[in-house]
VOBA-977366 format. One record per residue (C-alpha): residue number from 1; residue in one letter; x, y, z. Coordinates in steps of 0.1 Angstrom, whole numbers, plus 5000, padded with zeros to 4 digits. Layout:
PT_NUM_A_X_Y_Z
...
end
This chain:
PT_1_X_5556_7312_4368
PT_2_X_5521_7297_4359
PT_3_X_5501_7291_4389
PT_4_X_5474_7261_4381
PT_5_X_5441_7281_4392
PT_6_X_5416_7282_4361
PT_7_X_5379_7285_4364
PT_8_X_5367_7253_4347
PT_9_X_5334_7235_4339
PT_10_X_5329_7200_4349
PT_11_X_5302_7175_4340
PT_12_X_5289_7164_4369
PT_13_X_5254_7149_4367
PT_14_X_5226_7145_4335
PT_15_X_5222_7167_4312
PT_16_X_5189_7174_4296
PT_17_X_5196_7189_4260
PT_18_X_5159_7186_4248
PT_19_X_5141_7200_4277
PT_20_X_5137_7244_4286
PT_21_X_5116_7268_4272
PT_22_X_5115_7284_4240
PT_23_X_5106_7321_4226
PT_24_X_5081_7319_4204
PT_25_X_5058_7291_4192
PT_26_X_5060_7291_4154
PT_27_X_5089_7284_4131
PT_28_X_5096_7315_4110
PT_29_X_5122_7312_4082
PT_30_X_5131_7348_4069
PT_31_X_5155_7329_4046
PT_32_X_5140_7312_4017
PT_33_X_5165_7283_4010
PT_34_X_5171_7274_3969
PT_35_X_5178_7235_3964
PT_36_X_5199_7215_3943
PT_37_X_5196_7175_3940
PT_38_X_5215_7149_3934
PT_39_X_5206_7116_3924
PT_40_X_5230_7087_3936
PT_41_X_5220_7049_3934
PT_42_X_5202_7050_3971
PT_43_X_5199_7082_3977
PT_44_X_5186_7117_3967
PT_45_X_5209_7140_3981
PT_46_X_5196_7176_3988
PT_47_X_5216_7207_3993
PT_48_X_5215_7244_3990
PT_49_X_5219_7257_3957
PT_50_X_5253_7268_3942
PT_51_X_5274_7242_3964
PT_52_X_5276_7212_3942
PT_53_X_5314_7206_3954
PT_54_X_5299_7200_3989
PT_55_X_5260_7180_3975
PT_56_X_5287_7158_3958
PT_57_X_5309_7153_3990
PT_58_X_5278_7144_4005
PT_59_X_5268_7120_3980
PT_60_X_5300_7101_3982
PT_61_X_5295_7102_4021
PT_62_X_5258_7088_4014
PT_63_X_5267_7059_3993
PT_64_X_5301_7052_4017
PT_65_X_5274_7050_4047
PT_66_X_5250_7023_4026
PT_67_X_5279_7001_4020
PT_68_X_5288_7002_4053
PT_69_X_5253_6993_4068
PT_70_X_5248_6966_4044
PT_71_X_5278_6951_4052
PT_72_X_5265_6952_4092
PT_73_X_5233_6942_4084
PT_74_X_5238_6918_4055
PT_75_X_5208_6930_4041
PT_76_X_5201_6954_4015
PT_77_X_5172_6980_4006
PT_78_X_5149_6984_3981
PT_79_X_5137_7019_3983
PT_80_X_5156_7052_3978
PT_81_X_5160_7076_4007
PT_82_X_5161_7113_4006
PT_83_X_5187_7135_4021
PT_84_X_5183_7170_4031
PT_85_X_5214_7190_4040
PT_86_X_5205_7228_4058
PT_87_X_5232_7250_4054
PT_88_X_5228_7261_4091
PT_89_X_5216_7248_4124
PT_90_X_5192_7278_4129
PT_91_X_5177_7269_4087
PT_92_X_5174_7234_4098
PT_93_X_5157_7244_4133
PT_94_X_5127_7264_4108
PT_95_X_5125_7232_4086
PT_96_X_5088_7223_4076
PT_97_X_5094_7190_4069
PT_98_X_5082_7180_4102
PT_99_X_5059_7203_4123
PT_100_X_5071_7203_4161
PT_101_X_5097_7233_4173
PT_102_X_5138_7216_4169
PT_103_X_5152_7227_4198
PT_104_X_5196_7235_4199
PT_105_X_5199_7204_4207
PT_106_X_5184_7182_4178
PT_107_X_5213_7168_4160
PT_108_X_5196_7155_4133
PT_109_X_5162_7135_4128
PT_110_X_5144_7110_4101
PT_111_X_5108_7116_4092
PT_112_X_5094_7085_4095
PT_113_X_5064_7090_4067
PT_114_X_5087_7093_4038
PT_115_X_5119_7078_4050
PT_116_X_5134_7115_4049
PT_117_X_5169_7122_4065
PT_118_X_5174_7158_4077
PT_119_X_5201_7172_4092
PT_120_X_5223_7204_4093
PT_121_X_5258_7214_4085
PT_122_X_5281_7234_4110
PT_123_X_5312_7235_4089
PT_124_X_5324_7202_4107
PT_125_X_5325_7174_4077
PT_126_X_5339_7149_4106
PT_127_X_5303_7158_4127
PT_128_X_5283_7155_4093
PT_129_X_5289_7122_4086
PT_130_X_5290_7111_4120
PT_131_X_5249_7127_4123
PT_132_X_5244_7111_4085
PT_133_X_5257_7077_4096
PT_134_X_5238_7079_4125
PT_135_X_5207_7091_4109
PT_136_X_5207_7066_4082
PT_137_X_5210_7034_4104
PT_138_X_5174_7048_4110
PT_139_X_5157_7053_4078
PT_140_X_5177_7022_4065
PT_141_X_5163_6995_4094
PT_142_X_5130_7018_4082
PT_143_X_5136_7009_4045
PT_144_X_5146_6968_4057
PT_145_X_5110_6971_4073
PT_146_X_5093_6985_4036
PT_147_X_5112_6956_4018
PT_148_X_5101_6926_4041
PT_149_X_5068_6943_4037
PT_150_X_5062_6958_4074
PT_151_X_5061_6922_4091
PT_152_X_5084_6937_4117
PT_153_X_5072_6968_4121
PT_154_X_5045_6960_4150
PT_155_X_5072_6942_4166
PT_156_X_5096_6965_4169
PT_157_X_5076_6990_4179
PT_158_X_5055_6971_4206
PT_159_X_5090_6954_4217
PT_160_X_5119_6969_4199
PT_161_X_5141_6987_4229
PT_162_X_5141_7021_4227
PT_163_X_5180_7017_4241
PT_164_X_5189_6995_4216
PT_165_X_5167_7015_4186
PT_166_X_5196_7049_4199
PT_167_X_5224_7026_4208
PT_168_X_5226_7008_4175
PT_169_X_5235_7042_4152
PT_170_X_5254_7058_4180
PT_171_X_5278_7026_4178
PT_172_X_5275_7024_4141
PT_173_X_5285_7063_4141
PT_174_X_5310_7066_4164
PT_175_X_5327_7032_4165
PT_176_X_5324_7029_4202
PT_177_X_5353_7055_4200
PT_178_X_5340_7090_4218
PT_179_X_5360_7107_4249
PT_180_X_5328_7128_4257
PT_181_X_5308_7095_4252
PT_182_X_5331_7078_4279
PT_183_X_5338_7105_4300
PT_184_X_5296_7106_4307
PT_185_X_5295_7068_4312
PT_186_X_5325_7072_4337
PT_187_X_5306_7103_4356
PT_188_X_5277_7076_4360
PT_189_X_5298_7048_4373
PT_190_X_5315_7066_4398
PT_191_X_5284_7078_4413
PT_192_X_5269_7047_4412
PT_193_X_5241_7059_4395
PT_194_X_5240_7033_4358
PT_195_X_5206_7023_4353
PT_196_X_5187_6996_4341
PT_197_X_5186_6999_4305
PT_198_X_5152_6989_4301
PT_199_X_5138_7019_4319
PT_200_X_5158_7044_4298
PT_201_X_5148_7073_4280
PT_202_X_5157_7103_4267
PT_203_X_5195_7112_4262
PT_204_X_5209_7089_4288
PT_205_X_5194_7057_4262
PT_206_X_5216_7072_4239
PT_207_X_5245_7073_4257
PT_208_X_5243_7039_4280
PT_209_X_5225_7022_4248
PT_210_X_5262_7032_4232
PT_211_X_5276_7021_4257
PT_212_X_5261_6988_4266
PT_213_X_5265_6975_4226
PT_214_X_5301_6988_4221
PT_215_X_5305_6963_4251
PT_216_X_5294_6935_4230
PT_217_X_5306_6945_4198
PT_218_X_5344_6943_4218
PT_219_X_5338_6912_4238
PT_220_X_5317_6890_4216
PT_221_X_5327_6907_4180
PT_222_X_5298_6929_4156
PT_223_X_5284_6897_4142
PT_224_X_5268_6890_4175
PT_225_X_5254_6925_4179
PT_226_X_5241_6926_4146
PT_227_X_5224_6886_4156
PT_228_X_5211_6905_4184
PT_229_X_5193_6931_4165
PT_230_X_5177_6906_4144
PT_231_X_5166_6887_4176
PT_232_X_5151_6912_4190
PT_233_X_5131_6924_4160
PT_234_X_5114_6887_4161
PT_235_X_5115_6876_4195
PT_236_X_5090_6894_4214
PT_237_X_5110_6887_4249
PT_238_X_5139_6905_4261
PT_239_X_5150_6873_4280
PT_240_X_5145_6847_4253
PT_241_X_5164_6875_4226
PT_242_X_5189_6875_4248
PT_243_X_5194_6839_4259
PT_244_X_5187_6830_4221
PT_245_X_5224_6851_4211
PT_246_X_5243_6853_4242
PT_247_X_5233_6819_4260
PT_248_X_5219_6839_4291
PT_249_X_5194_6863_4302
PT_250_X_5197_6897_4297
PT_251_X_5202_6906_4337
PT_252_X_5231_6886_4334
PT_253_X_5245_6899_4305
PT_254_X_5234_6934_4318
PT_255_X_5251_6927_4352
PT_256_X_5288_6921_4333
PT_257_X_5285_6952_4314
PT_258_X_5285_6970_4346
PT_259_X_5315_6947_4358
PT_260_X_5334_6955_4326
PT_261_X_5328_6993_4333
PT_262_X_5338_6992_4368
PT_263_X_5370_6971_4358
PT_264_X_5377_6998_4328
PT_265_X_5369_7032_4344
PT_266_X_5377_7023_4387
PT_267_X_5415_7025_4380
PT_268_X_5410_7057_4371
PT_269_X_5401_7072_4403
PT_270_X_5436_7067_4417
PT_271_X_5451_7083_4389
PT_272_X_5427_7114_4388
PT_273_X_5410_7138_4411
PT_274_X_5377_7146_4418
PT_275_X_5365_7182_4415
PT_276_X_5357_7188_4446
PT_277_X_5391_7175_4457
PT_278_X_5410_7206_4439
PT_279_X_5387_7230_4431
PT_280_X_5363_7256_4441
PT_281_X_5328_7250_4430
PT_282_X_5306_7279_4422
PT_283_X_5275_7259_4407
PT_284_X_5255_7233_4425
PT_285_X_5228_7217_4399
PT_286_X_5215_7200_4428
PT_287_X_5207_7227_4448
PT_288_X_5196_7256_4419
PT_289_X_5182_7227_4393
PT_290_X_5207_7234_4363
PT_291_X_5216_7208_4344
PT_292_X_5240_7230_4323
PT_293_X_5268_7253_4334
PT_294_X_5290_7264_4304
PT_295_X_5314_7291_4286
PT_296_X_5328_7306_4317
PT_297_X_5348_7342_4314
PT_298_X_5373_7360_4334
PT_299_X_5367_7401_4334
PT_300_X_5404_7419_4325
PT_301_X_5408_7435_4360
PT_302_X_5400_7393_4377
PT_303_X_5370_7407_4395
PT_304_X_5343_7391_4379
PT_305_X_5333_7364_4354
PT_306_X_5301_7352_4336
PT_307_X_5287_7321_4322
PT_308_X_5254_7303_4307
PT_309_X_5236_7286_4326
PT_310_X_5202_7269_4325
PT_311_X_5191_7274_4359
PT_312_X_5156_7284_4362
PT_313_X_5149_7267_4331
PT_314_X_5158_7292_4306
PT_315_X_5194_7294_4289
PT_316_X_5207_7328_4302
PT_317_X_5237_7349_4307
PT_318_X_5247_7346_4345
PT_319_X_5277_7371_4368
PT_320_X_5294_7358_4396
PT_321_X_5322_7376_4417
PT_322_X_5355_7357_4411
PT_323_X_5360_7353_4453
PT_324_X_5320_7342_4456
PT_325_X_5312_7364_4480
PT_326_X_5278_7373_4464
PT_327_X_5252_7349_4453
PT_328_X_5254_7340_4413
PT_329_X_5230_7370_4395
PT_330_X_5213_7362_4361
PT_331_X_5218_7394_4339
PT_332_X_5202_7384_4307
PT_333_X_5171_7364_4303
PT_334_X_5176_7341_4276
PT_335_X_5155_7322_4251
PT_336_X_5124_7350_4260
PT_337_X_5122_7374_4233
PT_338_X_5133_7381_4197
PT_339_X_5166_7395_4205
PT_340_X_5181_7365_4222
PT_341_X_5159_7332_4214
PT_342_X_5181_7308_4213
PT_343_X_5220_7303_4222
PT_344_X_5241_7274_4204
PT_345_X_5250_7252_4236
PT_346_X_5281_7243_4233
PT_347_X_5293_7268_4205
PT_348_X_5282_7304_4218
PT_349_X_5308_7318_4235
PT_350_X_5310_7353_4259
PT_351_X_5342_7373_4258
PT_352_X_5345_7411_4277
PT_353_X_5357_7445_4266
PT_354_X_5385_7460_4280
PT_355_X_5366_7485_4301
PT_356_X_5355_7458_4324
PT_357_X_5313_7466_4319
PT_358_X_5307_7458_4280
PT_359_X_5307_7417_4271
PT_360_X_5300_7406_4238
PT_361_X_5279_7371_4225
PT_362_X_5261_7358_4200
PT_363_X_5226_7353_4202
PT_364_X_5198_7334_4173
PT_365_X_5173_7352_4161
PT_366_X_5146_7344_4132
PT_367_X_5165_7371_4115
PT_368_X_5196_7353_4116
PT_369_X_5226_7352_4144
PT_370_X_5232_7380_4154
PT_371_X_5264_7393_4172
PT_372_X_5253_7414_4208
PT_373_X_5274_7441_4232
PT_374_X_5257_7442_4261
PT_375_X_5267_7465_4294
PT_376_X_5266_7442_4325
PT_377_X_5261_7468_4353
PT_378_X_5231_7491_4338
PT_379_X_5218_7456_4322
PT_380_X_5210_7470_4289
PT_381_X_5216_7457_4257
PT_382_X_5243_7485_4237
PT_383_X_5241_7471_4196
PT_384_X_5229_7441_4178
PT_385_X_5250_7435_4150
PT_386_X_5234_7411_4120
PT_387_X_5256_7399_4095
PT_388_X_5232_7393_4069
PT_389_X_5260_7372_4047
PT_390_X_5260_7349_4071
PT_391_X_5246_7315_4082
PT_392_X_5258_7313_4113
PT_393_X_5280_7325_4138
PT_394_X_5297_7309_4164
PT_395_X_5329_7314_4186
PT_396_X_5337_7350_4192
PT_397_X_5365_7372_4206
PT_398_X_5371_7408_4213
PT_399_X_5402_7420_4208
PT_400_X_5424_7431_4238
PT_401_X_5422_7466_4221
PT_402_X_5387_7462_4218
PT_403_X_5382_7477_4182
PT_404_X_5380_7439_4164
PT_405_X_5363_7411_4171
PT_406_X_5367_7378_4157
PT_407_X_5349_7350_4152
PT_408_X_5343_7313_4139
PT_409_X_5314_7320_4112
PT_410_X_5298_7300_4081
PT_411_X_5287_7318_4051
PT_412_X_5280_7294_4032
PT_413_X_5295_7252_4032
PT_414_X_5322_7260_4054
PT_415_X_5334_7271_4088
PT_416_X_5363_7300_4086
PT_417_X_5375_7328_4107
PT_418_X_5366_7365_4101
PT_419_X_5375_7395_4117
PT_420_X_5352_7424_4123
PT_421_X_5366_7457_4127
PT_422_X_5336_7476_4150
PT_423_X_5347_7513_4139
PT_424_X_5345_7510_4102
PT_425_X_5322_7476_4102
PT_426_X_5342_7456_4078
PT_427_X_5346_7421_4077
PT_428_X_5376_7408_4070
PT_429_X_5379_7368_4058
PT_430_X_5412_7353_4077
PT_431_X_5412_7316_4063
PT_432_X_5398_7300_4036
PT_433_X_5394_7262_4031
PT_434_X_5371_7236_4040
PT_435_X_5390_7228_4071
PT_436_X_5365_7233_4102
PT_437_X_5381_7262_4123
PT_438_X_5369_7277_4155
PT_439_X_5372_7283_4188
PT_440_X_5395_7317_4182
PT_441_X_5410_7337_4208
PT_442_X_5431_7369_4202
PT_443_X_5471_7372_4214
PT_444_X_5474_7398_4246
PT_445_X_5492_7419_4223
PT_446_X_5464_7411_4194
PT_447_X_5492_7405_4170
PT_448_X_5483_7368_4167
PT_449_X_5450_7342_4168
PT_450_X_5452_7312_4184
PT_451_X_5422_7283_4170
PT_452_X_5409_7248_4165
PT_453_X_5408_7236_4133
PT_454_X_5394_7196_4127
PT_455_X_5424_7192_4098
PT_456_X_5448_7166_4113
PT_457_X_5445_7130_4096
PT_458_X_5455_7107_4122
PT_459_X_5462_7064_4117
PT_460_X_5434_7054_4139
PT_461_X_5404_7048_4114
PT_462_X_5379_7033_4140
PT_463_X_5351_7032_4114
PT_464_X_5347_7037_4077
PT_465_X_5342_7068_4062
PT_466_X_5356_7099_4048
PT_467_X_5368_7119_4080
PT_468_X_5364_7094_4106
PT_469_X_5401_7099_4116
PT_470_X_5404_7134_4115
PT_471_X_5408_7155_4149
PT_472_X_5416_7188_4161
PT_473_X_5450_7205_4167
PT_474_X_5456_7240_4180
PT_475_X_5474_7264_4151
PT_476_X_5482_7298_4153
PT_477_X_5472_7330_4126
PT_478_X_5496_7357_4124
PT_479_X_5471_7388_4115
PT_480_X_5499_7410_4101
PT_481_X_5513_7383_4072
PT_482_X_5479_7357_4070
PT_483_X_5505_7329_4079
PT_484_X_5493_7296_4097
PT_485_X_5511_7278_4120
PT_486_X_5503_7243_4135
PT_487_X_5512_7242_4175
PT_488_X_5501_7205_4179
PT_489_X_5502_7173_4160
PT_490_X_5487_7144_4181
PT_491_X_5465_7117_4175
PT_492_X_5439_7130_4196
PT_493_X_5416_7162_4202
PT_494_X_5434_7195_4210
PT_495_X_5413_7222_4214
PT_496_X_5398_7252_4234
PT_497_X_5434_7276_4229
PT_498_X_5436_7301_4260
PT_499_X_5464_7326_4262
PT_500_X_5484_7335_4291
PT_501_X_5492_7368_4302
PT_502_X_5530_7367_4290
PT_503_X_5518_7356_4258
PT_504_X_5546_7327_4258
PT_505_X_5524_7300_4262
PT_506_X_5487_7283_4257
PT_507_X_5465_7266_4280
PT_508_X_5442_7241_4260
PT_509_X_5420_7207_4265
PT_510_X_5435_7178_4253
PT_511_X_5419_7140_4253
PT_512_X_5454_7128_4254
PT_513_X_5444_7102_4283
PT_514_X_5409_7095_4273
PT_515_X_5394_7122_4289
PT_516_X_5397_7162_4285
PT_517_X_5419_7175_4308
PT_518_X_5443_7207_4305
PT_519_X_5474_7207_4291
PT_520_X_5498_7236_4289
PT_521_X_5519_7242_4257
PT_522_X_5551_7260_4257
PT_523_X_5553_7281_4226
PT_524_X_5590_7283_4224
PT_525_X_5598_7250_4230
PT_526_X_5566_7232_4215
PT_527_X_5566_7211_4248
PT_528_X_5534_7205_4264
PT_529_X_5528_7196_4305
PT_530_X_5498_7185_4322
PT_531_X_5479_7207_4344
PT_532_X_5447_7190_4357
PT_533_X_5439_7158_4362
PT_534_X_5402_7156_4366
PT_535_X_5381_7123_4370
PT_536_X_5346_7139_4352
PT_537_X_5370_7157_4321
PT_538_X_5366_7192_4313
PT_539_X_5346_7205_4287
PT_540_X_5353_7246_4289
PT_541_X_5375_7271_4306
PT_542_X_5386_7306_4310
PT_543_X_5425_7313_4325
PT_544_X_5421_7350_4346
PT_545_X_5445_7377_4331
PT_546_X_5469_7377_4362
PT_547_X_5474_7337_4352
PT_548_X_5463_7329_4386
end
């Protein structure tokens, strides 16, 4: 019988994705990066070379996004804006287009000198377009200010709010329609701890700034929030903008936002539980300062686990005993030297050798990612493995054997699944399309893979564009015929596959109730049952080998 115990990770509190410390202090691309170019009526699309099926996907996306905007903005522009498309995060991290370090968590940016768009490509078409849409609402308000002949510019820069200035692409991007953007607003409001959005910076104006418009956009309809950007840009007062559009000053209208939060996220606490309600916690940002505690693994034998965590600053490796009955040790200093500079936040993944000591991870390094098996008691670093074929790495698992692992990886415009056999060193290719598939995790007989893949069209098209209504569904790979086999079919996010012991069924994170929560799926019967409940969502897991 399945006992409900998982170790899970729960959102509880800020997170600061720009902030930490970083190896180095020059970018260093070992990679020289060939370009193609496409010219479109607005745009000049850049790509790497030899992927013109992909430059013209992006294209199409490009000139889908202008229409959109103009439509929203009932304005068009004058000037042409360059795109440039890196093939990797860690190639679009080394860019020289702009001189400061991009840290993991840089999305995307637009140089403001030449109107350039940048941004990377981590085999998710659906993430693409949402960063390019997003990205573009920038450099095209930038191009609006060019073709009224910078009249506006001092104004929105001495005035503009830097809320608003974040809020307006994020809603244009995403539609108002995110579970991780709601599940962070709800986190806020039932701690009491929304703030006014004129003193926010940093991520949170991103997220509140979302927030606060999508509120309009549903209550008052888009032509109000699009009024309201106008106003703003020429009204040098917050209050007048605001009383000028919504017949009121902006505490007011700031002050039934909050209502209309409490009203839509307080019925939810009857419903769900709290962590600290149900589980047992094992990190406290408040008391060690972390503001990121992520990828958790069981050992095989239940005895230990490890995780990353940015406590101290620094995104390391950390080992806890399962029963907590010794403090939390870091074993590996991340983000300190050329072996492990960076990690990919919320893509690296840790998984453990059978023997109990040996983990494997993936680590970026200016030579490229690199995949690392590491002994946890003697604390010393066993192989590096570099994949030179590849962009970048991801998702990784050792098999229960512990002569293969395998892995979500991108050699070129596309995310597939590979399987590396650590005797003999090859690398085996296990799918093949543009689907983006990840998040693999071996069978406890090793016979079969279950993944993520983003290749499930869906009837809710919340906002224009190519892929804004795909999502993820679980599917299955059987290693001895190739086949593929879809285990879900919703209209919402499945993801995050975890085996149990018997092999018979999968635990998973589904947004089925507009947040992330587990669900348990029943292989024989395709029938799938709740597990948690939890009020903050869950964002990463690890089920222990004796299921308990």
């Amino acid at each position: 019988m399945f006992k409900r115990r998982c170790l899970i990770l729960i959102l509880m509190g800020g997170i600061s994705l720009l902030s930490g410390y970083y190896f180095g202090q020059n970018k260093v691309n070992s990679r020289p990066v060939d370009w193609s170019m496409i010219e479109t009526l607005h745009f000049d699309v850049y790509f790497p070379a030899g992927n013109d099926e992909f430059g013209r996907l992006v294209a199409l996306m490009a000139e889908e996004t202008y229409y959109y905007l103009k439509e929203s903005f009932q304005f068009p522009i004058l000037s042409r804006i360059p795109i440039i498309v890196y093939g990797s995060k860690t190639e679009f991290q080394t860019t020289n287009i702009i001189y400061p370090l991009l840290t993991e968590g840089v999305g995307g940016f637009t140089e403001s000198l030449r109107n350039r768009v940048v941004i990377p490509f981590d085999g998710s078409f659906k993430q693409l377009e949402e960063v390019l849409t997003h990205e573009l609402t920038h450099a095209y308000i930038n191009a609006m200010d060019k073709g009224m002949g910078g009249s506006f510019i001092s104004l929105r820069s001495s005035y503009f709010p830097f809320w608003f200035s974040e809020g307006l692409p994020e809603l244009l991007s995403v539609g108002g329609k995110s579970v991780y953007n709601d599940m962070y607003i709800l986190d806020m409001v039932v701690n009491d701890n929304i703030r006014d959005l004129e003193y926010l910076d940093g991520y949170l104006a991103y997220r509140l700034g979302e927030s606060f418009l999508a509120y309009l956009d549903e209550v008052y309809g888009r032509d109000k929030v699009m009024d309201y950007f106008y106003a703003l840009r020429v009204i040098s007062n917050l209050d007048d903008a605001t009383r000028k559009i919504f017949g009121m000053k902006f505490e007011e209208l700031q002050s039934r936002w909050r209502f209309y939060l409490k009203r839509e996220f307080f019925p939810m606490i009857g419903t769900h539980t709290v962590p600290q309600e149900k589980y047992e916690q094992r990190t406290n940002h408040r008391e060690d300062g972390s503001s990121l505690n992520t990828a958790p693994r069981f050992s095989r034998d239940g005895q230990r686990l490890i995780y990353f965590s940015n406590r101290g600053g620094r995104y390391s490796i950390w080992l806890s005993t399962v029963y907590g009955l010794t403090p939390p040790t870091r074993i590996l200093l991340g983000e300190a030297s050329s072996n492990y500079e960076e990690f990919y936040y919320f893509r690296s993944t840790l998984s453990w050798f059978p023997d109990n000591r040996r983990i494997a991870f993936v680590s970026k390094t200016a030579e490229g990612d690199r995949i690392n098996i590491f002994d946890v008691d003697s604390r010393r670093l066993l192989e590096s493995i570099g994949l030179n074929q590849m962009n970048g790495i991801y998702e990784i698992d050792v098999s229960p054997c512990g002569r293969y692992i395998v892995m979500s990886a991108q050699p070129t415009m596309q995310s597939d699944l590979y399987l590396l056999d650590l005797d003999t060193r090859e690398l085996t290719q296990l799918t093949d399309d543009s689907f983006y598939d990840y998040q693999p995790r071996f069978s406890p007989d090793g016979r079969y893979i279950a993944f993520s893949s983003e290749r499930t069209q869906t009837a809710d098209n919340f906002r224009k564009g190519f892929f804004s209504h795909y999502v993820s569904d679980l599917f299955l790979y059987g290693i001895d015929d190739g086949s593929i086999a879809q285990l879900t079919n919703e209209e919402y996010n499945c993801s995050s596959p975890e085996w149990t012991s018997a092999g018979d069924q999968i635990l998973f994170v589904s947004e089925r109730m507009g947040s992330s929560n587990f669900e348990l799926l029943d292989l024989a019967t395709s029938r799938t049952a709740p597990v948690s409940q939890t009020l903050a969502g869950v964002f990463t897991g690890d089920l222990s080998y004796d299921d308990k």
